[in-house]
C-alpha positions as CSV (number, residue, x, y, z in Angstrom):
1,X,110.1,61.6,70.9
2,X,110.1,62.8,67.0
3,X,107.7,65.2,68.0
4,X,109.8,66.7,70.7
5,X,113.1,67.2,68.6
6,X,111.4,68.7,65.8
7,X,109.6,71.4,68.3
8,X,113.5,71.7,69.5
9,X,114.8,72.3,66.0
10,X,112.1,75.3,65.9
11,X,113.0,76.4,68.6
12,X,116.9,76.5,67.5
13,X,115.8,78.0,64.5
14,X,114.0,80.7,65.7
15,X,117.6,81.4,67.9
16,X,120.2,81.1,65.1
17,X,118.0,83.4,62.8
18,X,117.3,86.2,64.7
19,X,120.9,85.9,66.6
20,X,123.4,84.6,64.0
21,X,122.0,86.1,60.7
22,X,120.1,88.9,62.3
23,X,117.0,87.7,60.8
24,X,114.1,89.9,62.2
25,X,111.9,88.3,64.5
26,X,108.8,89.0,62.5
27,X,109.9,87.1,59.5
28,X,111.4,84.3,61.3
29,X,108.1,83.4,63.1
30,X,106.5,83.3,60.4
31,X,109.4,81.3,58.6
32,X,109.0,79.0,62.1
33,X,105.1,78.5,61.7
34,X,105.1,77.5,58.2
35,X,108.5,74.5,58.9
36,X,106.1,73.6,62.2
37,X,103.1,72.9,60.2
38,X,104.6,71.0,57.3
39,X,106.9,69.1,59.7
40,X,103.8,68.3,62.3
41,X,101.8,66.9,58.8
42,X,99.1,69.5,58.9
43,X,97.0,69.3,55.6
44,X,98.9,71.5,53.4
45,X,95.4,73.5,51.9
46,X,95.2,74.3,56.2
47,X,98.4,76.0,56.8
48,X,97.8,79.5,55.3
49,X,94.4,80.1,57.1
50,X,95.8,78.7,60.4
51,X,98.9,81.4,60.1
52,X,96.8,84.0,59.1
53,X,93.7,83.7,61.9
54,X,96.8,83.3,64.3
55,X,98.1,86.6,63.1
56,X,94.8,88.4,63.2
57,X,93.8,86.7,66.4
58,X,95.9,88.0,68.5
59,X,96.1,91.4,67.3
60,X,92.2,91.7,67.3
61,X,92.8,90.9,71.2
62,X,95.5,93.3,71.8
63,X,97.0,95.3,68.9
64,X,94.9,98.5,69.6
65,X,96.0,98.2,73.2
66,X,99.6,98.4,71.7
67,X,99.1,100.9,69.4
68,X,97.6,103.1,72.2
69,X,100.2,102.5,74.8
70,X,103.2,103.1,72.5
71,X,101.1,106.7,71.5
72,X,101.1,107.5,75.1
73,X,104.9,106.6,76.0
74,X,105.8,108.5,73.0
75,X,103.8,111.9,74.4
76,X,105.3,111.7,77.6
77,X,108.5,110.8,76.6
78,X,108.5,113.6,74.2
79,X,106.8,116.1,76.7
80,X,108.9,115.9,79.7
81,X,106.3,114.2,81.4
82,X,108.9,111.3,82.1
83,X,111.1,113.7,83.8
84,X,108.3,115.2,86.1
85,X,107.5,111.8,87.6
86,X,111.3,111.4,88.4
87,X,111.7,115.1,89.9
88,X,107.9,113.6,92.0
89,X,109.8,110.7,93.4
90,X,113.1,112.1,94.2
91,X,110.8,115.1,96.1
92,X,108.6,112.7,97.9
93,X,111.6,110.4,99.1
94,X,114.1,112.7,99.4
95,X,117.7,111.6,99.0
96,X,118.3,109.2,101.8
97,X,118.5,105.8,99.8
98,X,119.8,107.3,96.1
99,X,119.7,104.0,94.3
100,X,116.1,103.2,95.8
101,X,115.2,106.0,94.8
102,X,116.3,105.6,91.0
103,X,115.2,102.1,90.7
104,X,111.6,103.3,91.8
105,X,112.0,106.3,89.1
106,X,112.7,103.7,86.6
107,X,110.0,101.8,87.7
108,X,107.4,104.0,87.2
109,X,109.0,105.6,83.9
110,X,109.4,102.2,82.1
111,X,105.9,101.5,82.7
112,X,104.6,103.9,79.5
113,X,108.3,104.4,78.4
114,X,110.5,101.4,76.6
115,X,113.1,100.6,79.1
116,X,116.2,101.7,76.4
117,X,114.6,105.4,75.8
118,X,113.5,105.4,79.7
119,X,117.3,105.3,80.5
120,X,118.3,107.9,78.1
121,X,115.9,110.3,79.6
122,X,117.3,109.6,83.3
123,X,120.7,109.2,82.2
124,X,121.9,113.0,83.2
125,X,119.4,112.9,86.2
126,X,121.1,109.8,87.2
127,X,124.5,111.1,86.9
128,X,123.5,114.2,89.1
129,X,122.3,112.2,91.7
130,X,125.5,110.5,91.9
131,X,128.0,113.2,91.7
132,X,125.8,115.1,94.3
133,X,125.3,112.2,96.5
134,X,128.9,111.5,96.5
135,X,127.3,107.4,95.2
136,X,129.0,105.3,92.9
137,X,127.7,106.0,89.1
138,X,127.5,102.4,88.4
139,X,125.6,101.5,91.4
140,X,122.8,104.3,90.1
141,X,123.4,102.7,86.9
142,X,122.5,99.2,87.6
143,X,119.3,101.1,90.5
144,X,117.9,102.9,87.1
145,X,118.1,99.6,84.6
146,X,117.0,97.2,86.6
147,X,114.0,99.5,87.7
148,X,113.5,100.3,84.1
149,X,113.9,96.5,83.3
150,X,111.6,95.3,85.9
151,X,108.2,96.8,84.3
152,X,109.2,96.3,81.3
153,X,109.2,92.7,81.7
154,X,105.8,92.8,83.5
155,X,103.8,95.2,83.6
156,X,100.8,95.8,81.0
157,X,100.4,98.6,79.0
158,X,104.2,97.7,78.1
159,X,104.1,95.2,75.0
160,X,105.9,92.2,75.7
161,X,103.6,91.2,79.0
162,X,100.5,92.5,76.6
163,X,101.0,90.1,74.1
164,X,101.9,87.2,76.3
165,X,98.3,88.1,78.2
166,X,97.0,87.7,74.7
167,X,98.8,84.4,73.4
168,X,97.7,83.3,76.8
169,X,94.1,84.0,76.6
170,X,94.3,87.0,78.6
171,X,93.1,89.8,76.3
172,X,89.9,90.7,78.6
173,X,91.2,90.2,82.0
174,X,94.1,92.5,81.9
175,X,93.7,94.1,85.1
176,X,94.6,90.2,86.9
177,X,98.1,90.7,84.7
178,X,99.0,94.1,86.0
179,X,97.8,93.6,90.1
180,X,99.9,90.4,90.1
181,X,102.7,92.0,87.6
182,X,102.9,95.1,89.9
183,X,104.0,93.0,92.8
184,X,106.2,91.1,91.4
185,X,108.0,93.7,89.2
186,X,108.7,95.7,92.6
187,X,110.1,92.6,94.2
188,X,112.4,92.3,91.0
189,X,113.1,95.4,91.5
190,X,114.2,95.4,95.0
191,X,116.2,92.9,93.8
192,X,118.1,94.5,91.3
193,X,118.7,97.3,93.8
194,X,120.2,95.2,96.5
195,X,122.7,94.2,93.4
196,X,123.2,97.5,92.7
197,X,124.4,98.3,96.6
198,X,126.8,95.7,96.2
199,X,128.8,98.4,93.6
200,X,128.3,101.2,95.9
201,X,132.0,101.7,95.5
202,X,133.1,101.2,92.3
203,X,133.5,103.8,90.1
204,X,133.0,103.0,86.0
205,X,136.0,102.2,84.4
206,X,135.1,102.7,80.8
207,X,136.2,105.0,78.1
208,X,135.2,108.5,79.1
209,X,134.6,107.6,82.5
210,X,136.5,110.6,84.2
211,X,133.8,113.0,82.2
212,X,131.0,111.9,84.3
213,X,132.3,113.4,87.3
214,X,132.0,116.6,85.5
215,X,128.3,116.7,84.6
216,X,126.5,118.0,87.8
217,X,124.9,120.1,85.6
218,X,123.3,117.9,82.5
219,X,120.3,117.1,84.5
220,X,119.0,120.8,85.1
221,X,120.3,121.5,81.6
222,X,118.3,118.6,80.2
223,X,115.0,120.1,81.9
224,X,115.9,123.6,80.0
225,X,115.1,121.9,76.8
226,X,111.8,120.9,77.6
227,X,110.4,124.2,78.6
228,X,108.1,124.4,80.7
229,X,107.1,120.7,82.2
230,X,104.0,119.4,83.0
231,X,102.8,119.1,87.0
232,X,102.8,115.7,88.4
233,X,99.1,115.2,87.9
234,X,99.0,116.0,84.1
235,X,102.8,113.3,83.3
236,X,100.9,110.8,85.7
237,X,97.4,111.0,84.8
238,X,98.0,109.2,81.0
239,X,99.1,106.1,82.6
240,X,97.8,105.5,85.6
241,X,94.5,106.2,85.1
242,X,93.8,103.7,82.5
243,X,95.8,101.2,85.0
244,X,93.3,102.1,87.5
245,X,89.9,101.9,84.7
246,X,91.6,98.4,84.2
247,X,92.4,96.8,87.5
248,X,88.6,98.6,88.8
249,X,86.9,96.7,86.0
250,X,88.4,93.3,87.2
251,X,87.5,94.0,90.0
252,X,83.9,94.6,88.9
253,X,83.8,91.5,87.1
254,X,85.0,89.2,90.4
255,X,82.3,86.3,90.6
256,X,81.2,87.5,94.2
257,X,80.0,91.0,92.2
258,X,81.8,93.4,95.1
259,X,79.9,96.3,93.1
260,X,76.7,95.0,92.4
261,X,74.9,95.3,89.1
262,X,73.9,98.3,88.5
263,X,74.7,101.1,86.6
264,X,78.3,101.2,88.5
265,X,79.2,97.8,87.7
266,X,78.2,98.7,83.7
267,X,80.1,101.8,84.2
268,X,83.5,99.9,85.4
269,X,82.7,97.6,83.0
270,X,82.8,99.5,79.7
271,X,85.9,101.7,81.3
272,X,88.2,98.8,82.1
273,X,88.1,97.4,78.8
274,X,91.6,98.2,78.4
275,X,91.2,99.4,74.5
276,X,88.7,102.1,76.5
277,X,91.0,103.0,79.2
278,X,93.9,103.6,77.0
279,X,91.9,105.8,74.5
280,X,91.0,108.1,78.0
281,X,94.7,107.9,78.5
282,X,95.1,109.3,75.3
283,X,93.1,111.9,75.3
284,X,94.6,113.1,79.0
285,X,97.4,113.0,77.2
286,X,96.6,116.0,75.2
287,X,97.5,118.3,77.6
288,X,100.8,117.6,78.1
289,X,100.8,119.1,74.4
290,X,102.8,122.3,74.1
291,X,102.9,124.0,70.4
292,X,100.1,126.4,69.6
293,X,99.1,124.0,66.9
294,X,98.1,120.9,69.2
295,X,96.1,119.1,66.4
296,X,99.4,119.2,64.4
297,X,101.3,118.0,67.3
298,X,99.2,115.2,68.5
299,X,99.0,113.9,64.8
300,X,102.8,114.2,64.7
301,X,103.4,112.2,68.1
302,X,100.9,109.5,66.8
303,X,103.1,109.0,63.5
304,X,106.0,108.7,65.8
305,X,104.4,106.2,68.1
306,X,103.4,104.3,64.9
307,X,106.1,103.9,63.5
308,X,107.7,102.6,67.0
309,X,104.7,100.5,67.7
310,X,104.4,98.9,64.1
311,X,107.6,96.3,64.8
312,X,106.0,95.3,68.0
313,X,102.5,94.4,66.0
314,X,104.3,92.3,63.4
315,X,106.2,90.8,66.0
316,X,103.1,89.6,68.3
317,X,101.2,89.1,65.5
318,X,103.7,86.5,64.0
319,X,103.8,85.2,67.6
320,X,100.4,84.5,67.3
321,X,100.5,82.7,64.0
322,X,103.5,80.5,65.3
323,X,101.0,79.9,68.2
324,X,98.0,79.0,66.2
325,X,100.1,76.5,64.4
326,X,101.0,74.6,67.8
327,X,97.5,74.7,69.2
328,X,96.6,72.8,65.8
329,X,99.0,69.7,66.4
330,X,99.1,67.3,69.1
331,X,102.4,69.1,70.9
332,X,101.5,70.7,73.4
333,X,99.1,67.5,74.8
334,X,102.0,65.5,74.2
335,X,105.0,67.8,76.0
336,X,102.3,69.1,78.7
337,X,101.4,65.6,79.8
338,X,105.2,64.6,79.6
339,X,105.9,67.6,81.6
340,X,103.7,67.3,84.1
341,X,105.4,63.5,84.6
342,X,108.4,65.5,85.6
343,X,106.8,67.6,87.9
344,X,108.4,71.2,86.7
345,X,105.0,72.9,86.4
346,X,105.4,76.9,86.3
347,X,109.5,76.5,85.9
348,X,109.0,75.3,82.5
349,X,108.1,78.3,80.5
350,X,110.3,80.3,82.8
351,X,113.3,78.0,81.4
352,X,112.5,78.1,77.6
353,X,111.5,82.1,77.9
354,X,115.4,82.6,79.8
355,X,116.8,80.4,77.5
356,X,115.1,82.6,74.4
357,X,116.3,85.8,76.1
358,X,119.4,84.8,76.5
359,X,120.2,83.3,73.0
360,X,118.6,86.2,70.8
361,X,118.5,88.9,73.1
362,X,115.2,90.5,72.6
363,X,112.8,90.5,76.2
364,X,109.8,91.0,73.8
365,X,110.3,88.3,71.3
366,X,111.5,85.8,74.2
367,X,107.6,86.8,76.1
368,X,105.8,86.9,72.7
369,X,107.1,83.4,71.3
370,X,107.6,81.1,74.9
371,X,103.8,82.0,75.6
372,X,102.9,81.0,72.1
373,X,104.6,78.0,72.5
374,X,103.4,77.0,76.0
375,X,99.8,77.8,75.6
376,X,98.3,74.8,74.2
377,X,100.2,72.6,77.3
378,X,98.5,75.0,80.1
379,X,95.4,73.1,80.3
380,X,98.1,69.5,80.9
381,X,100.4,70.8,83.5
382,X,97.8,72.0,86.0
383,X,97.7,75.9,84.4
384,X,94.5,76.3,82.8
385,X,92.8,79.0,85.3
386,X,92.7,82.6,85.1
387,X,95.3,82.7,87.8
388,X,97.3,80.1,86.2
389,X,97.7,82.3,83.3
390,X,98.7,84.6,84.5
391,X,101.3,83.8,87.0
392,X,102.6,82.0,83.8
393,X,102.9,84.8,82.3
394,X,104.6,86.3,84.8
395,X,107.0,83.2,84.8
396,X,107.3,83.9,81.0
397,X,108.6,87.8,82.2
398,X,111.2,86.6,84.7
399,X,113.1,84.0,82.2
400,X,112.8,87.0,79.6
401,X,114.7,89.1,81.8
402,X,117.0,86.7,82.1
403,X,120.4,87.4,81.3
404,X,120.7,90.7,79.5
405,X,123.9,90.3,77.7
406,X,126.0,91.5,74.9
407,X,123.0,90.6,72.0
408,X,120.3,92.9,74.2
409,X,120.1,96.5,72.9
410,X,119.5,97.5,76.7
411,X,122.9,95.9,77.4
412,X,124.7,98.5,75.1
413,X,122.4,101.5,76.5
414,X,123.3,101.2,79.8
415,X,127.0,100.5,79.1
416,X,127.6,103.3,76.9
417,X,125.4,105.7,79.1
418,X,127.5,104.8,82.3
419,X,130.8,104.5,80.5
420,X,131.5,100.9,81.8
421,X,133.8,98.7,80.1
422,X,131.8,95.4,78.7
423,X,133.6,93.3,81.4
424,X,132.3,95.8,84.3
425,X,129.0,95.5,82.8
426,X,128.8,91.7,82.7
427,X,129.4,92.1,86.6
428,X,127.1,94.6,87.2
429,X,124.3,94.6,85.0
430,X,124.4,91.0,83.3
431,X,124.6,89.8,86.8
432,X,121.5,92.2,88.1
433,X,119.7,91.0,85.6
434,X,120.1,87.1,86.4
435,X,119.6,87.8,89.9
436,X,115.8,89.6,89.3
437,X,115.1,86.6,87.2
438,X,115.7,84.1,89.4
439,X,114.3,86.1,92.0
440,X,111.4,87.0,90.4
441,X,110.6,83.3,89.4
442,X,111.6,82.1,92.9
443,X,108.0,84.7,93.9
444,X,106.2,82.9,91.1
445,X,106.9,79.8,91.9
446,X,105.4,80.8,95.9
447,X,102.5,82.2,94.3
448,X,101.9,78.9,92.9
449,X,101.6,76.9,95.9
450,X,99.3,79.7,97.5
451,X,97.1,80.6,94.7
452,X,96.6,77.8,92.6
């Protein structure tokens, strides 16, 4: 039982740092990992090199992948690519059903683009469609976030469900993660869209709220001040064809060899390593470029990827240290076996990642430190497969989505953007965001009984 309420005194460290004194998450890991291994009695002349391989563990798995995918987001976003794929969706399904139509445009954007600049970009094109379509603004609102929110939560190359592959074990078999994350990020989705119907007549009630009827305009103005944009083939290419190198290479790889093993099969092979598939995303993305001087602009949009990318690194990375540190005490034996008594299988991480979500706020550091914790306990409550991985991972992604509040950045985006009072948002998009979790983890938990 000792063992159990120290692991919960971590735990409410981890929440009251990086919540209450606004400790950042990278520090407080690490802060986490070194009380975990003195209080668990690891040799003291252990600790450092247990942190430290943690650390570089997991980012030998998957920090290039990061580094990569955050480079790419950055280029579209920067390019107007993100604003091509939303003029492609809004062509292809015309204006019949406006707020499936934005959830699917958020969908797809927050995929290579972090869910708080994805709703930036749309914000004007959301507004348009609303004042055009005679729909309420906050029922767009709620179709765009929760569209944006559900890859996020997800969807590799998008960092939180990246590193929770990697705590996981999951580095090399990527492509599982994003088939299964796909699927259930669209049914999230969905989700959130039904929610948003529910607001189809209610009009924002914030401060400034009467200035968004007058803004038909922003969204064609907006496109103005990126030039010329890229066609659909060039703002999709970056990101979809490396999803496509990666799911093809798992697919290559299935025991039953669908492909053979011949030159094809090496060929899928080397390609759906997902570090390879990202650096061909990279280099597509090269011609969304626009200066004349497009070695100077490349090297600029890597700095600025860097720079947002470097947080996210230190972040996993500590994640991965605090994990390490578990794996080498007798925990996760101890809770998994006790678990497994119970009988809550795949509902526990979903319950400790909600919990982290809700308390600190941040989706990525509620993915990256419940699948640190729950990784050594897979093996004991009946999770140890490929497929077990990752559909906890996926359980991991619907209790980090669970509830964005008043402590989630995303929260503040989407209320300032759509001029809702904080008491209209809690309806609408706190409540969204509840209902995709729980919906979400209801389709993970079905998955279970099929698949494993």
């Amino acid at each position: 039982m000792s063992q159990v309420l120290i692991l919960l005194a971590v735990i409410f460290f981890i929440v009251i740092a990086t919540s209450k004194f606004k400790l950042h998450p990278f520090l407080t890991l690490i802060i986490a990992s070194f009380i975990t291994a003195f209080s668990y009695g690891l040799p003291s002349a252990d600790i450092a090199g247990i942190i430290t391989s943690g650390f570089g563990g997991i980012l030998g798995y998957i920090g290039l992948v990061i580094v990569l995918g955050t480079i790419i987001g950055t280029i579209l976003e920067k390019s107007g690519a993100a604003i091509t794929m939303a003029d492609v969706v809004i062509k292809v399904l015309g204006k019949r059903f406006p707020t499936l139509t934005m959830s699917i445009i958020g969908y797809l954007v927050s995929i290579p683009v972090f869910c708080d600049s994805g709703f930036v970009i749309l914000n004007s094109l959301k507004q348009s469609m609303a004042n055009r379509m005679k729909v309420s603004s906050v029922s767009m609102s709620v179709a765009l976030a929760t569209g944006l929110y559900a890859t996020h939560t997800f969807v590799p190359p998008t960092p939180g469900p990246i590193a929770a592959a990697g705590n996981l074990g999951l580095g090399s078999n990527l492509g599982l993660v994003i088939f299964v994350g796909i699927f259930v990020a669209a049914v999230a989705a969905l989700a959130g869209t039904l929610w948003a119907n529910r607001f189809a007549n209610v009009e924002p009630d914030g401060e400034g709220a009467e200035e968004l009827k007058n803004n038909v305009d922003d969204f064609e103005q907006l496109k103005e001040t990126y030039g010329v944009l890229p066609s659909a083939s060039r703002a999709f290419a970056p990101i979809f064809v490396p999803i496509l190198l990666i799911c093809f290479g798992s697919i290559a790889n299935f025991p039953s060899a669908p492909l053979g093993n011949g030159f094809l099969f090496d060929l899928l092979i080397f390609l759906g390593q997902p570090v390879n598939a990202l650096m061909i995303g990279l280099f597509l993305s090269i011609s969304l470029l626009k200066s004349d001087n497009k070695i100077k602009e490349f090297s600029e949009r890597i700095s600025q990827g860097l720079v947002v990318a470097a947080p996210i690194l230190l972040i996993t990375g500590a994640g991965g240290a605090f994990g390490a540190v578990l794996k080498a005490t007798e925990i996760g034996t101890f809770i998994g076996t006790s678990l497994s008594a119970l009988g809550i299988g795949i509902f526990m991480p979903f319950i400790v990642a909600a919990a982290l979500k809700s308390a600190q706020g941040s989706s990525t550091v509620a993915l990256v430190a419940t699948s640190a914790l729950v990784a050594p306990m897979l093996g004991d409550i009946g999770l140890a497969s490929d497929m077990g991985r990752v559909l906890t991972v996926m359980a991991i992604g619907a209790g980090a989505m669970t509830v964005s509040h008043a402590n989630d950045s995303f929260f503040w985006v989407v209320t300032q953007f759509s001029r809702m009072s904080v008491k209209q948002a809690y309806k609408a998009q706190t409540m969204a965001t509840l209902v995709q979790g729980i919906t979400a983890m209801t389709l993970v938990f079905i998955l279970s009984l099929v698949l494993l």
